[in-house]
C-alpha positions in Angstrom: 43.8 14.8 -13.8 46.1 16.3 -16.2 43.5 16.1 -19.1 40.9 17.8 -16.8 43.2 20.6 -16.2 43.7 21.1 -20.5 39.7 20.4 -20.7 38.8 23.3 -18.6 40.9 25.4 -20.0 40.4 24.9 -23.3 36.3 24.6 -22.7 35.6 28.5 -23.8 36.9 27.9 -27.3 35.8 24.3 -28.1 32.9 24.4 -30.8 31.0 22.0 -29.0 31.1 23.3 -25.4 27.2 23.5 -24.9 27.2 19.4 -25.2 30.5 19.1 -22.8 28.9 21.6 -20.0 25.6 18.9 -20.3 27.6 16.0 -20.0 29.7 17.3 -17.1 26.5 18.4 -15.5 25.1 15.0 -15.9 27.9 12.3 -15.5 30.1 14.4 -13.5 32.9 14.4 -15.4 34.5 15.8 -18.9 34.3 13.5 -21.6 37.5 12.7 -23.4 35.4 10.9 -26.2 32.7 13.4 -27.5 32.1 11.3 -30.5 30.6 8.5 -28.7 27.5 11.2 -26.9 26.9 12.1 -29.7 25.9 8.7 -31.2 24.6 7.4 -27.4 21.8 10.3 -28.3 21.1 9.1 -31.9 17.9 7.2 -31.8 17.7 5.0 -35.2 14.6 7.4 -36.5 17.3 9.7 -36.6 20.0 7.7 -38.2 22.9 9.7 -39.8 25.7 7.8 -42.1 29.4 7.0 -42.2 32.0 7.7 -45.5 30.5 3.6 -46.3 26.7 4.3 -46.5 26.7 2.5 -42.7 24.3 3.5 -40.4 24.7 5.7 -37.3 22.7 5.4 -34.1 22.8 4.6 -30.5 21.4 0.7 -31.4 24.9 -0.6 -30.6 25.5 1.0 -27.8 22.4 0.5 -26.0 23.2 -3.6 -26.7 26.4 -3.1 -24.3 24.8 -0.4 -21.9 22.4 -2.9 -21.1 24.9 -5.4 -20.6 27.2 -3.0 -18.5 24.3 -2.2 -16.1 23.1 -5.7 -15.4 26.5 -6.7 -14.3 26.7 -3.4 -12.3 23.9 -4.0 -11.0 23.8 -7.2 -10.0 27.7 -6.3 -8.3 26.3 -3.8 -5.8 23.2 -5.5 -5.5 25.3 -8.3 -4.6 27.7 -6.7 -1.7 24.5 -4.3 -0.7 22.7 -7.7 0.5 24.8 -9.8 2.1 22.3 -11.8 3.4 19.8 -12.4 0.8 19.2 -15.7 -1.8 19.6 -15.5 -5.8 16.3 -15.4 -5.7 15.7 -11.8 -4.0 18.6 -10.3 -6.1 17.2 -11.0 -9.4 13.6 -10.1 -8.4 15.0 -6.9 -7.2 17.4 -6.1 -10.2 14.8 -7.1 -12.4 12.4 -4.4 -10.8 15.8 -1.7 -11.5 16.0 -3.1 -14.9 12.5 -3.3 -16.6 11.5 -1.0 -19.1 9.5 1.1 -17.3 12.1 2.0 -14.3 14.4 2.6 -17.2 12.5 5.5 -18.5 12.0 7.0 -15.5 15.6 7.5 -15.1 16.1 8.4 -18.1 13.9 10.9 -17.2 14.8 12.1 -13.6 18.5 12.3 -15.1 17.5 14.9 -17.6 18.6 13.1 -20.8 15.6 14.4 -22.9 16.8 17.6 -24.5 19.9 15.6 -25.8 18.1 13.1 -27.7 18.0 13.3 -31.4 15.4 11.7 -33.0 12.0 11.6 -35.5 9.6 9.4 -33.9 6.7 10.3 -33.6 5.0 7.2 -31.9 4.4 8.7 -28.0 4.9 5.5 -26.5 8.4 5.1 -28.8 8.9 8.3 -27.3 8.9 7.2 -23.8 10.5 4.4 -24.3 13.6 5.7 -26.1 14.5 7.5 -22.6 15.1 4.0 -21.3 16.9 2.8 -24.6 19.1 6.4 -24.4 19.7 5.7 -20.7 21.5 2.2 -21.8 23.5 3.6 -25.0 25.1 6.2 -22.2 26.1 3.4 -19.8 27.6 2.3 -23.2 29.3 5.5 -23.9 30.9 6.2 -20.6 32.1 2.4 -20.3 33.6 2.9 -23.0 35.1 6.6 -22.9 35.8 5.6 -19.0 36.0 2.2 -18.4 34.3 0.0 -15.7 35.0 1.4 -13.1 33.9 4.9 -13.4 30.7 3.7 -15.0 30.1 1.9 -11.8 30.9 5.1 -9.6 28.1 7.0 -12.3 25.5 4.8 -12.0 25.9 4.3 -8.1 26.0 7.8 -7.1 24.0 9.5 -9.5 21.4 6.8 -10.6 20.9 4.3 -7.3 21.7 6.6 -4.6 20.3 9.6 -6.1 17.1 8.0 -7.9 16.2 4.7 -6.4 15.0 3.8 -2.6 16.9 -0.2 -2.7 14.4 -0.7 0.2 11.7 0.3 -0.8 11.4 -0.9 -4.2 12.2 -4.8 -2.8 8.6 -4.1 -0.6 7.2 -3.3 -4.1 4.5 -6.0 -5.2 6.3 -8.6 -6.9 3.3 -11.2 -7.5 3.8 -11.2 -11.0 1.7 -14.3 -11.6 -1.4 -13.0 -10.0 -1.3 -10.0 -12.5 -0.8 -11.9 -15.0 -3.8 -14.1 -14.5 -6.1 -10.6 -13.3 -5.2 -9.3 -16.9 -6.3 -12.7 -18.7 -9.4 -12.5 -17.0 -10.2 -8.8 -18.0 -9.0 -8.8 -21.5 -11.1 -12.2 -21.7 -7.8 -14.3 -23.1 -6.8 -18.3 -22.3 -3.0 -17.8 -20.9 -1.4 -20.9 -20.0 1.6 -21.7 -17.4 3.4 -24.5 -18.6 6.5 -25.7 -16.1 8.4 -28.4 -15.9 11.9 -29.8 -14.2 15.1 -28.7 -16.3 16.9 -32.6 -17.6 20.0 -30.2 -17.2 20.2 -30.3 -13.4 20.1 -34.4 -12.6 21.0 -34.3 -9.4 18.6 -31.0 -7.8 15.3 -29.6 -8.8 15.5 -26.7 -10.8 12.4 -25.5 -13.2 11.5 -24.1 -16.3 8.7 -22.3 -16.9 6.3 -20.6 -19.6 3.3 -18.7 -20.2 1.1 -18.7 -23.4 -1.4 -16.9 -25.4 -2.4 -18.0 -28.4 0.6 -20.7 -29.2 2.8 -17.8 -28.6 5.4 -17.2 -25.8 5.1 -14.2 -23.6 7.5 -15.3 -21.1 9.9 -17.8 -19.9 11.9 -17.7 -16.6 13.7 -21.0 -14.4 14.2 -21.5 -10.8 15.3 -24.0 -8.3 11.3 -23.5 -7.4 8.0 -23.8 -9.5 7.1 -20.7 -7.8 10.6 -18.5 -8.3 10.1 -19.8 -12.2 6.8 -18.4 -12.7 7.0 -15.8 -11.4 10.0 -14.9 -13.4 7.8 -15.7 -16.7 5.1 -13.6 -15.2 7.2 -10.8 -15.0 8.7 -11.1 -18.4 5.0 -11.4 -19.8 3.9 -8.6 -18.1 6.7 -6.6 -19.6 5.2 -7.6 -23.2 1.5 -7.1 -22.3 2.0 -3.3 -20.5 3.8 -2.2 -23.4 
């Protein structure tokens, strides 16, 4: 609180009071870390470089963003759905996770103008308001801590971007479109499951799909079914791109 109080009163003369006004605007609060933004923004096309010739971007902070948000996600997913199986919750953090929901909140929460960057690939474009979106879950866990990175992405992300209900009606038969774009694009993709030799004493599966001896996408479940579809959806991922 105390730090708030200096922040604001010291805002007109700080030289870098554009990017705190958009921070406060979109997280809610001031940071006490500026340097981390900065480099949460930084898309490797854009690299800058330390006193040691090391490189400069937001590629290590996206790895823990990601990491952040699936575990926050999966918390209040968790407590929002009392009721429901392992199965349900991943499908439906799965469909808040994937690349293309990503961008799109990367996009509804403004982030664009702050990005610094050289591609010129449209689809790297797109996609690098997803990846920015994870290196600022990174930046505010760790200018913030948990906590308040949970509050951020609850109330402005989920509650203010996402309809829960909604997106769990959305068609999740991941297999079927997988097989309807085989049969378009005229390819031979396999689905190759079997039961896990890790789980002796209950049925649990693994499973993976195939094009051309390559793997497009694996998943496991304590059903053929739940496995698939998993794969499917991590195929599809690969093959929308």
């Amino acid at each position: 609180m105390f730090r708030t109080i200096i922040q604001v009163i010291t805002l007109p003369f700080l030289p870098n009071r554009k990017l705190y006004l958009q921070l406060r605007k979109l997280t809610g609060f001031f940071s006490a870390n500026l340097k981390l933004y900065k480099i949460a923004f930084r898309h490797k096309s854009a690299s800058s470089y330390d006193s040691k010739g090391a490189r400069i971007n937001n590629e290590r902070l996206e790895y823990l963003g990601d990491a952040i948000l699936d575990a926050i996600i999966a918390d209040y997913l968790y407590q929002q759905f009392p009721g429901k199986d392992e199965g349900y919750l991943t499908q439906l953090r799965s469909k808040i996770v994937k690349r293309k929901q990503l961008n799109s909140l990367g996009y509804k929460l403004g982030i664009g103008p702050l990005i610094i960057s050289n591609t010129r690939n449209n689809q790297n474009k797109i996609n690098i308001l997803g990846n920015t979106f994870e290196a600022l879950i990174g930046a505010i866990y760790l200018d913030k801590g948990y906590y308040k990175t949970r509050k951020f992405v609850i109330r402005k992300v989920l509650n203010k971007h996402l309809d829960l209900n909604r997106l769990s009606r959305k068609e999740s038969d991941f297999k079927s479109r997988v097989i309807e774009w085989a049969q378009k694009n005229k390819k031979d993709i396999q689905f190759i499951s079997k039961e896990s030799p890790d789980h002796p004493n209950e049925q649990f599966f693994i499973s993976s799909i195939v094009l051309l001896d390559e793997e497009l996408g694996s998943g496991s479940g304590y059903s053929k079914k739940d496995a698939e579809q998993m794969a499917a959806e991590e195929a599809l991922h690969k093959l929308e791109q």
